[in-house]
C-alpha positions as CSV (number, residue, x, y, z in Angstrom):
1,X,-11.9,-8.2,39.1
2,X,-8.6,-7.2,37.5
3,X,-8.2,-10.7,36.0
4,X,-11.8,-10.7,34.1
5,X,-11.0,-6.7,33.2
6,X,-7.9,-8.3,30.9
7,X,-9.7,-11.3,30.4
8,X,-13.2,-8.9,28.8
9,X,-11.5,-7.9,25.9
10,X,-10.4,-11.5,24.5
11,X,-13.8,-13.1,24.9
12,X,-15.4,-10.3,22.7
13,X,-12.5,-11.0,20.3
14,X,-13.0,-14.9,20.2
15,X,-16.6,-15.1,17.9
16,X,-14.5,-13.1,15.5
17,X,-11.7,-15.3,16.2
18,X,-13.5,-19.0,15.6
19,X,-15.0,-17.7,12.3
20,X,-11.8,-16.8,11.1
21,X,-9.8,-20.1,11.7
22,X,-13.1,-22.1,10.3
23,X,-13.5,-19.9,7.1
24,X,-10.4,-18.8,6.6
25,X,-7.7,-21.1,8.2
26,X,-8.9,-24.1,8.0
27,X,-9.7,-24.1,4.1
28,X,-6.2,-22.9,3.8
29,X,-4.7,-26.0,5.7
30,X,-7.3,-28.6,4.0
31,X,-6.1,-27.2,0.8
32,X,-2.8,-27.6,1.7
33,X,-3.4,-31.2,2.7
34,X,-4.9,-31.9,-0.7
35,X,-1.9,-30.7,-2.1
36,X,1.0,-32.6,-0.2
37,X,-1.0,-36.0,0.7
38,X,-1.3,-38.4,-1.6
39,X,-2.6,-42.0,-0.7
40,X,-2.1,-40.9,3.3
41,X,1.6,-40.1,2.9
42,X,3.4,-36.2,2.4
43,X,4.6,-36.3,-1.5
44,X,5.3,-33.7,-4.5
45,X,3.5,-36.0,-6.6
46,X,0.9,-33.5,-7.5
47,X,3.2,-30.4,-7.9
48,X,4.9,-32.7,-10.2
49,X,2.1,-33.4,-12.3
50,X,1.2,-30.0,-12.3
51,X,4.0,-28.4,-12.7
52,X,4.9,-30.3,-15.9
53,X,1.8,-29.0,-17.5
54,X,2.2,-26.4,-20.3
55,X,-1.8,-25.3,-19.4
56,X,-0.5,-24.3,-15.6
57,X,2.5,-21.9,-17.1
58,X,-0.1,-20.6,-19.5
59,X,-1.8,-19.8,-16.8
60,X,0.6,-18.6,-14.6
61,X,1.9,-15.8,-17.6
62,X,-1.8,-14.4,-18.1
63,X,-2.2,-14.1,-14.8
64,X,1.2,-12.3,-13.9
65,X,0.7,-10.6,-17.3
66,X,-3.0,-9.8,-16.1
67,X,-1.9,-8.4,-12.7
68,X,1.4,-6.3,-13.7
69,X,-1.0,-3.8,-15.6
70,X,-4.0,-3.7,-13.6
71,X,-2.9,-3.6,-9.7
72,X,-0.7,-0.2,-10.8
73,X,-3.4,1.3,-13.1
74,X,-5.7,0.9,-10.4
75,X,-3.6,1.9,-7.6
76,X,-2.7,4.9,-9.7
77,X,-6.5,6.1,-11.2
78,X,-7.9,6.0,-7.3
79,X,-5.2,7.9,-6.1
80,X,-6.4,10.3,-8.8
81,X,-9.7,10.0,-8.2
82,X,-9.3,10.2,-4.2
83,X,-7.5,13.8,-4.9
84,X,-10.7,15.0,-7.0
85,X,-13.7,14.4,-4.6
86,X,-11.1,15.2,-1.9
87,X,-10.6,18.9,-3.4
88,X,-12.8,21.9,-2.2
89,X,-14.7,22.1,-5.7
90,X,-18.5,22.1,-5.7
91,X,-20.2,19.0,-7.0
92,X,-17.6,16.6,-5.7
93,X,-20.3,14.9,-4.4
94,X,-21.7,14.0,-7.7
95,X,-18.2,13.0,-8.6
96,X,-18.1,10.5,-5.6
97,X,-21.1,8.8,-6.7
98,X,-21.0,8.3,-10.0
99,X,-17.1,7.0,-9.2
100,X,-18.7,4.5,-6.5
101,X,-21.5,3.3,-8.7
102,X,-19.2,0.8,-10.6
103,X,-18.8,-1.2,-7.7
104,X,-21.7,-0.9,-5.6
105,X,-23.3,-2.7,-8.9
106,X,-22.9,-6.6,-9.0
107,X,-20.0,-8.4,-10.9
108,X,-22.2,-11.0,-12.9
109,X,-24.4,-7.7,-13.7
110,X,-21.6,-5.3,-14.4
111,X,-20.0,-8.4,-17.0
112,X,-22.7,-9.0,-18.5
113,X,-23.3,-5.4,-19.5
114,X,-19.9,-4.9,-20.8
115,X,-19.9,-8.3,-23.1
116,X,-23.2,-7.0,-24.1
117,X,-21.7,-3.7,-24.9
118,X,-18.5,-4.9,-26.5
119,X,-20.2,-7.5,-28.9
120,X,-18.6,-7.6,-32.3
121,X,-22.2,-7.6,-34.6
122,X,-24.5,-4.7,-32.6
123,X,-22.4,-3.7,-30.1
124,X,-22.9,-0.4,-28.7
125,X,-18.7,0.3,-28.6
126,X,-18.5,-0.6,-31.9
127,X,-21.4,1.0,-33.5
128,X,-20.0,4.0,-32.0
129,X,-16.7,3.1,-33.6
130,X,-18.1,2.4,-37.1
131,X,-19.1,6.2,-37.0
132,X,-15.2,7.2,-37.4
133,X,-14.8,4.5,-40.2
134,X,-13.0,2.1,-37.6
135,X,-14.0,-1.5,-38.4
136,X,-15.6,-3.8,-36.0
137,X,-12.9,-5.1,-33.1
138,X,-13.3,-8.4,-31.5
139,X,-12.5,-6.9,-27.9
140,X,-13.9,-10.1,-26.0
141,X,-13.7,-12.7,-28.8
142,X,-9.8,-11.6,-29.9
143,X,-7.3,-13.3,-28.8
144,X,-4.7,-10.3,-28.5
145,X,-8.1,-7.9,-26.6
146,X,-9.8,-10.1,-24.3
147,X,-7.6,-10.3,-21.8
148,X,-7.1,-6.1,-22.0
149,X,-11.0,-5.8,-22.2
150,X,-10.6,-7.6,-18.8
151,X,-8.4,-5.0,-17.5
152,X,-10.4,-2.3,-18.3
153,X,-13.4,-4.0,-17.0
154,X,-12.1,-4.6,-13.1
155,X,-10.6,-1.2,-13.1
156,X,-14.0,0.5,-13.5
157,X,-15.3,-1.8,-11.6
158,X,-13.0,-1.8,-9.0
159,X,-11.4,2.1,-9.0
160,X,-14.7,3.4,-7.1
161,X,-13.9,0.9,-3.8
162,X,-10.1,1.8,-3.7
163,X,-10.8,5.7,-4.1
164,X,-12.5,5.5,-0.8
165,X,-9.9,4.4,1.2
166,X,-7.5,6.6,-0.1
167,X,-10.2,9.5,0.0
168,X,-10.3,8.2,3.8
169,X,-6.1,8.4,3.9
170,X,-6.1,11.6,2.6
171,X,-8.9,13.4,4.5
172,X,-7.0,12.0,7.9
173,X,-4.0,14.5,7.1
174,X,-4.3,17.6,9.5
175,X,-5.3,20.6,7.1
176,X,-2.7,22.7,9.0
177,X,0.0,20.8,7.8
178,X,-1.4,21.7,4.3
179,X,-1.4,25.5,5.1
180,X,2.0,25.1,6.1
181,X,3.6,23.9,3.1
182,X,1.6,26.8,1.5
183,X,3.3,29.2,3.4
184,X,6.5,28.1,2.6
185,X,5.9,28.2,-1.2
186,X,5.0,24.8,-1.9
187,X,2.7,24.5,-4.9
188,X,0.0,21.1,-5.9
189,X,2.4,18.5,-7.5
190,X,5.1,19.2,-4.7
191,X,2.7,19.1,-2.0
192,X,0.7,16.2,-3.4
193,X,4.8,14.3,-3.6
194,X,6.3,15.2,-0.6
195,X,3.5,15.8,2.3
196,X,0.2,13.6,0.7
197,X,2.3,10.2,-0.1
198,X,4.5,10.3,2.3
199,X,1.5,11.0,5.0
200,X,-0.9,8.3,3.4
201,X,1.9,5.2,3.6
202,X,-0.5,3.0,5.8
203,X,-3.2,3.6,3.5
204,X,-1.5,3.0,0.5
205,X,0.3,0.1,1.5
206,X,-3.2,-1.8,2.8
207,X,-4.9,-0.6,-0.2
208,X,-1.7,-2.4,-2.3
209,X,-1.9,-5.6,-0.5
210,X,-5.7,-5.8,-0.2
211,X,-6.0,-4.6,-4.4
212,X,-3.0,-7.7,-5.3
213,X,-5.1,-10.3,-3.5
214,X,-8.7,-8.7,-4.6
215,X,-7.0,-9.2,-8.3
216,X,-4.9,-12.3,-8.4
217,X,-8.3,-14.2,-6.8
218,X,-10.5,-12.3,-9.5
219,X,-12.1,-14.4,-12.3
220,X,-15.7,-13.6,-12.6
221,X,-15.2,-11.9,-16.4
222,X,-13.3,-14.9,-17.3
223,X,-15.8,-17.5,-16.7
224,X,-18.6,-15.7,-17.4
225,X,-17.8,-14.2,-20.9
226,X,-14.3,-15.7,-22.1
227,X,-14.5,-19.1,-20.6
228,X,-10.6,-18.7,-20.3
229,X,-10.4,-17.9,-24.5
230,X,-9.8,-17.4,-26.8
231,X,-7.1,-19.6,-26.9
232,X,-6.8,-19.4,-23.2
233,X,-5.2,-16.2,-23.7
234,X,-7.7,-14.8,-20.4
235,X,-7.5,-18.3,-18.7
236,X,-6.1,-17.2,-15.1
237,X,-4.4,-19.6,-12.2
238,X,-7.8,-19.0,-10.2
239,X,-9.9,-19.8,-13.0
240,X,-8.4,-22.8,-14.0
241,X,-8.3,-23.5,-10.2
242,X,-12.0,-23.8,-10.2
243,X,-12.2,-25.5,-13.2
244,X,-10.3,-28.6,-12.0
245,X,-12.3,-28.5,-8.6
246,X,-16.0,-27.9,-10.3
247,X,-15.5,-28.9,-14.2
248,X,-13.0,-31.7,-13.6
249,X,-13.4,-32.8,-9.8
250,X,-9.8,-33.4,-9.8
251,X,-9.1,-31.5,-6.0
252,X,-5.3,-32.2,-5.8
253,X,-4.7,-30.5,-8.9
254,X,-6.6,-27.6,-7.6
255,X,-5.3,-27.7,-4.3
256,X,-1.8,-27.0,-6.1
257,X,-3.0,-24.2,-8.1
258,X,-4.2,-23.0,-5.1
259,X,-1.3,-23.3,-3.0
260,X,0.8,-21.6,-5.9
261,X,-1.4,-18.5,-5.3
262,X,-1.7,-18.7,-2.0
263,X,2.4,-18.4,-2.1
264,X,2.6,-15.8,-4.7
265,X,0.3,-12.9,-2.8
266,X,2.3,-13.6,0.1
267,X,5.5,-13.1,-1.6
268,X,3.9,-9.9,-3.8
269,X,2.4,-8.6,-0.3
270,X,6.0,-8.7,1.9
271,X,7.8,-6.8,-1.0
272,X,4.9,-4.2,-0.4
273,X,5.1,-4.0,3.3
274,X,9.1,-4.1,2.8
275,X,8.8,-1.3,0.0
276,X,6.1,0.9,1.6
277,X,5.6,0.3,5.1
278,X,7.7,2.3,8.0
279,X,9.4,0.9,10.3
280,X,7.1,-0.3,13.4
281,X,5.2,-2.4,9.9
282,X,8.7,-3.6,8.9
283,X,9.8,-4.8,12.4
284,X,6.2,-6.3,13.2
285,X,6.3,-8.3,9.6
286,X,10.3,-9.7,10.4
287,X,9.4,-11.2,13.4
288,X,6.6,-13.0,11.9
């Protein structure tokens, strides 16, 4: 009886378990597979040939370039968010749906809207503009915009799902651990710096790693509006990625891309867990 007590809770565990390792695990190991056999025998051959493409460090830039800006800008306008319809103010209700709209709202529709909105002849963004004398802006169609348009896009898209979490982080802090600081003095800012963050470091650290692989995977407004233009100047690792595997049908080349990602959130997400996570996260994330 002991025995199928300990035994109970890995047999609920295992359905979740099998769907894991066939949706998850095994696409990663096919795709590595793709990537390192060539002709039935392990061989670089295809890292080679991608790797000595100037299209995959194009890539590689924009997408680095892409993610530097927007994983901190959204990071930082939930947080802000979170501490809004988190405060005792009446209609921060209102507040926390209008801010989860954005996402509940599907990609394709939410692109669509925006290209719509940010066309250069009848655009509603720059008929508004043309009412302060600013001329017409590409946004989309310019080479030095698109890929800043794209930023702006996933972050009110994307802001809304983050500030829950954090909202969720922040409303787990005992409130007598806030009446205490106010005791002792401590105004807003000092008790948002030294008592909220410091509180919240789980949540912020999943909400990091979760946000960096949500964004380096993203390219819905790429191939849907910018088609990787102009001038590949918005054409990502993961949209080129699926254009080798759908466009092209060349599979090794986007296993490789693949892989490459695959690599880089895991290096991005350890110098999180390393740079935010205390110490039982540290010690559980050395030993693997």
């Amino acid at each position: 009886m002991n025995f199928k007590g300990k035994l109970a809770p890995y047999l609920l565990l295992l359905p979740a378990f099998v769907l894991i390792c066939w949706f998850k695990l095994y696409p990663i190991l096919s795709t590595l597979k793709q990537a390192f056999v060539v002709n039935g025998a392990l061989s670089l051959a295809n890292y080679q040939r991608v790797f000595a493409e100037k299209t995959f460090w194009n890539c590689l830039n924009v997408t680095l370039k892409f993610n530097v800006v927007t994983i901190p800008l959204q990071i930082i306008i939930s947080f802000l968010m979170a501490l809004l319809v988190s405060s005792k103010v009446r209609g921060t209700g209102v507040f926390r749906t209008i801010f989860y709209i954005p996402f509940a709202v599907s990609i394709t529709v939410c692109v669509m809207v925006w290209n719509l909105m940010f066309q250069f002849n009848g655009g509603v963004v720059n008929s508004f503009l043309s009412l302060f004398g600013v001329p017409p802006q590409g946004f989309f169609n310019d080479r030095k915009q698109a890929l800043w348009c794209i930023v702006v896009l996933a972050s009110w898209k994307g802001c809304g799902y983050w500030m829950m979490f954090l909202m969720a982080g922040i409303k787990n802090i005992d409130s007598s651990v806030y009446e205490a600081a106010r005791i002792d003095g401590a105004r807003y800012p000092r008790i948002v710096w030294s008592i909220m963050l410091p509180l919240m470091r789980r949540t912020i650290l999943f909400v990091c790693v979760a946000n960096t692989s949500s964004n380096m995977l993203l390219f819905a407004p790429m191939q849907l509006v910018t088609e990787g233009g102009p001038r590949n100047s918005t054409n990502v690792l993961m949209y080129e990625a699926y254009r080798s595997a759908f466009r092209y049908a060349d599979m090794p080349r986007c296993a490789v891309i693949v892989s490459v990602l695959l690599v880089i959130i895991l290096a991005i997400a350890l110098v999180q867990f390393f740079a935010l996570g205390d110490r039982d996260t540290k010690r559980g994330v050395a030993r693997v």
